[in-house]
Every structure is written in C-alpha cells, then in structure tokens.
N, C-alpha and C positions, 0 to 999 in steps of 0.2 A: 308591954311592947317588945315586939321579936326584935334582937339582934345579929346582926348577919356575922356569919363567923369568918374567921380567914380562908381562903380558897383553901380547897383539900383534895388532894387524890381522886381519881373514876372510881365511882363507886361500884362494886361488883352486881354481878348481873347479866344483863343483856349486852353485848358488844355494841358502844359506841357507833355509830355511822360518821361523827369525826371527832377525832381525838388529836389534841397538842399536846403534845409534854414536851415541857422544859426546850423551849425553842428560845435561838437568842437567833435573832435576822437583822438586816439594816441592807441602805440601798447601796451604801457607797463601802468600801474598804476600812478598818476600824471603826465605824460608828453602827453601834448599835441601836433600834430603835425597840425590837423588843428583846426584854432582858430574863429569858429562862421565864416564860409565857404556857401556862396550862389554861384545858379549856377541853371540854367535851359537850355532845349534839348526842340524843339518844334517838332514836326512830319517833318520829313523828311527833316530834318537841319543838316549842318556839324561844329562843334562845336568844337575847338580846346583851348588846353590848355596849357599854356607858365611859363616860371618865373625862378628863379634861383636855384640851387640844394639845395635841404632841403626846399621849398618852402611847400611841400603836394601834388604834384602833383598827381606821384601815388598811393598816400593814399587815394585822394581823390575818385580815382574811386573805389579802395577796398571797402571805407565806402560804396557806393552805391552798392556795393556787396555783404556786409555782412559781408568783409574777415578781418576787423578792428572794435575795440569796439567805437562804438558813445556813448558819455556820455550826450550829448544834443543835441537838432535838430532835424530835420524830413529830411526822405527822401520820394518821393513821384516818385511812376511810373504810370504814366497817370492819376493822382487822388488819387491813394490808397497809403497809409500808407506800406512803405516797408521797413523800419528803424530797422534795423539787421535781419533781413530775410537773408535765407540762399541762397546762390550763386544756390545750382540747382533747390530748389522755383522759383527763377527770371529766370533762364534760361526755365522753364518751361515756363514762361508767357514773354516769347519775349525779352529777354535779353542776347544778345550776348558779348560774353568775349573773348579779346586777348590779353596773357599775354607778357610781354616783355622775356621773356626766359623761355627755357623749354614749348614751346609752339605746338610741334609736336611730336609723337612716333617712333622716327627714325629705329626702328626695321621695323614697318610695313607699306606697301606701300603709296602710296596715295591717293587708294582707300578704303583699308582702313582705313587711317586715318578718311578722309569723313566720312566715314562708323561710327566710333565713336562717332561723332558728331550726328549723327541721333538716336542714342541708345534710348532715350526716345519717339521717334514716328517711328519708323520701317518701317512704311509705307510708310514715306513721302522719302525715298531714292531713287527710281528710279528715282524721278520727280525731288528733290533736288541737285542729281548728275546730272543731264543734263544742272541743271540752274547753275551750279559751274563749269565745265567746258564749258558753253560756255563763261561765264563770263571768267576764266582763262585760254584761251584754250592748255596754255601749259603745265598747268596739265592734260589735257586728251590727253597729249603725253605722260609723265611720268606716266601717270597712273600704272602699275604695278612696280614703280622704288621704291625702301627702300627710305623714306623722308629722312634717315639721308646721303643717299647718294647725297642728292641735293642742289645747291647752296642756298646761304644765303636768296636770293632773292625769288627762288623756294622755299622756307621752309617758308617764311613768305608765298606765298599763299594759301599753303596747310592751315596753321593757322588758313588764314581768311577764309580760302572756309569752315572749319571746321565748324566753328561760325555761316555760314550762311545757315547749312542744317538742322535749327530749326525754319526755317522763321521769324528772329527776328525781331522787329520792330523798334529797337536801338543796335547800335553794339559800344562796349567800347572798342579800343587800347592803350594798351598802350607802345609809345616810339615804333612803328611800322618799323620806318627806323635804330633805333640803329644797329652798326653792319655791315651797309649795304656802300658801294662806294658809292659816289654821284653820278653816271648812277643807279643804284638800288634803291637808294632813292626816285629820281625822278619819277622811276617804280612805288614805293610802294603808293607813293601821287596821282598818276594818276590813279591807282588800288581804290581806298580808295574815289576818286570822281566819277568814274565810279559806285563803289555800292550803293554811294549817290542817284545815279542822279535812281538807280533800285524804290526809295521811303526809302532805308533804311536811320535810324537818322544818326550821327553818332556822338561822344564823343572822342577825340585824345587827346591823351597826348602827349607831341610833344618836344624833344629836339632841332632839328632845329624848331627855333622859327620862322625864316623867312617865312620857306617854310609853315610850317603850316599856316600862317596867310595868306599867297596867297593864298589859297583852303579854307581856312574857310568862310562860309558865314560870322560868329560870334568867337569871341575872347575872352579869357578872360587871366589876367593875374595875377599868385599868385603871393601874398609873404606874408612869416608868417606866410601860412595858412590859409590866407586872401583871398578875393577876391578884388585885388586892382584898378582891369582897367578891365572895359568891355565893347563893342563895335563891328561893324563891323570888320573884320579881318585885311581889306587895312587901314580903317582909325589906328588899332592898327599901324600897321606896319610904319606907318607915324607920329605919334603922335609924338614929339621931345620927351617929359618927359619918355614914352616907350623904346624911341632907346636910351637914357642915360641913364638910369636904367637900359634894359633888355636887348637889343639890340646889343646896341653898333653901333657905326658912320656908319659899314659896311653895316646894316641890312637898311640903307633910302631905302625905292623903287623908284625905277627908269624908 
C-alpha cells in the first residue's frame, strides 16, 4: 500500500501555470486562515483539494485570486508574480473562476449567461459558444431557458461553460458538486474530466473527498492551512494515515 509523503517543493521541469509558496492569508487583521500554504497546477493537470472544514480550502483559491489579503508568500501564474492581483487581471490572462454559490444570473438565459463570460473579448463568442455547447450539449437545448429556471445540475454547467468562453488555461472550482444528489455529482466530476482531457488545468476544491481523489491526477490535503499530504489522488485515497484523518474507514477504495 502507497503512502502519501508530506508536501514537498515544485518539482523541477516545466513551469507551473500556478504555483503557491509559503502563503499565510486571512480575511480579517491577525487571523490567519492559511498558515505558509504550498501548492502547484502543471499544464493540463486536474488538481484536487480535500481536508476538514476550516482547513483554507476556499481561501485558498481566493488568495490565488486576489479575493483574500496575503501577508506573505508568492503566488505565481506560469512564472509571473501575481500575488494580490486583481481577480479580472487574471481572468484576462487565462484564469478561470467557479464560485460555489451565486455562480449564474438566473434572470438571463443561458445564452446569455455565456454571453457574459465573453464581455472582455466579444469576439471570441460565436466560436466560444459552439465549443460550450458541444462540450454541454444540454445547454444548447436550454439555451433560450432563464438559468434560474434550471436544475441544480443544469446551473452548475452553465457556471463552468461561463468560465470557459475566455479560453482559460486554468479553471478554479470551487466545491463544484455542493448542492447537487449523488447522480448530479457524478455528472459534475465527469463534466470536470472531460474539460480536462480539452488541455484545460484544473484546481477543485472538493467536499466529497473521495470522488475528487478518483479523478485527480494529483491531491493535496489541508489542514491548518497547511499543506499536509500530497500525492497522486489514488495513492491519497489509499493512504491509511489520510483515510483516519480525513477520510474515514468508508472512503478505502476498492
């Protein structure tokens, strides 16, 4: 049985598309919520991220957003210095965002929601929209339907179709299946490897711990704000010291 080693250093090679080192961020003044926080995304990697509630999970992706104050630490996207840069900076430069709620305009349809998501390149819409519904193609049945009128499931695609009509080169979800039955869950993870497999990175923050680690190439697991365990996904998922800690006995794969 593989056991997952403690987080370690970027390994040399190809430059990272995001890289964290040693970040300590929080929302408020003294309190920290991640504590000196490493973490790397290699091109065209599915990266998943686990650990107990209050861990930093989604603070973590904020910092790499800008949407949390870092007091120490770098953040780096494919090389460059982007440590508190502002959310639609990065989005300009290939960084896709999906927030856990409040993630769709449910007034306006799902065209265009899409349509939103393209605001900053206008151009690239007709081409964008053919590659988001063929990719979901039951959005390009709903297409004229009000998002808020669509199931749990249906509103998470519109989200990520949203994200992907800036042709990002890294897409950040977070907590993607909250919300959702476990047949829609299962949807949202098979959705989420299939945009993988398009070349996009991807970075999940992931309450079912299990299922994220089956689809991750790579794993990583807070706590503290820590980065305490990282590793292939299966070897996480297997690791004993993981499934007593984070897991729990159910989560063995089998």
């Amino acid at each position: 049985m593989s056991t997952a080693a403690p987080a370690t250093p970027a390994s040399p090679g190809a430059t990272p598309v995001i890289e964290v080192i040693d970040v300590v961020a929080g929302y408020v003044p003294e309190v920290d919520i991640l504590n000196g926080c490493n973490l790397e995304v290699r091109a065209g990697e599915f990266v998943g991220i686990i650990g107990p509630n209050g861990a930093g999970k989604s603070t973590l992706l904020k910092a790499v957003l800008g949407l949390v104050t870092i007091r120490s630490g770098t953040v780096r996207l494919s090389g460059d210095e982007i440590t508190g840069r502002k959310a639609h900076e990065l989005v300009e430069r290939g960084v896709g965002f999906v927030p856990q709620t409040r993630n769709v305009f449910p007034s306006l349809t799902v065209t265009e929601n899409l349509e939103m998501g393209c605001f900053l390149k206008p151009e690239l819409f007709k081409e964008r929209l053919a590659y988001v519904f063929e990719l979901f193609p039951r959005l390009a049945e709903r297409a004229g339907f009000r998002s808020g009128s669509l199931s749990g499931g249906e509103r998470q695609m519109v989200a990520m179709g949203r994200a992907l009509m800036l042709k990002p080169t890294v897409l950040l979800l977070d907590e993607p299946s909250a919300g959702l039955s476990p047949a829609l869950q299962d949807q949202v993870f098979l959705q989420c490897r299939a945009i993988n497999r398009t070349g996009v990175a991807i970075l999940m923050v992931e309450q079912n711990a299990r299922r994220c680690l089956q689809v991750a190439d790579r794993g990583y697991v807070l706590d503290q704000g820590r980065d305490a365990y990282n590793g292939p996904g299966r070897a996480l998922l297997e690791d004993p010291k993981v499934i007593e800690l984070y897991l729990g006995t159910l989560a063995r794969a089998r």
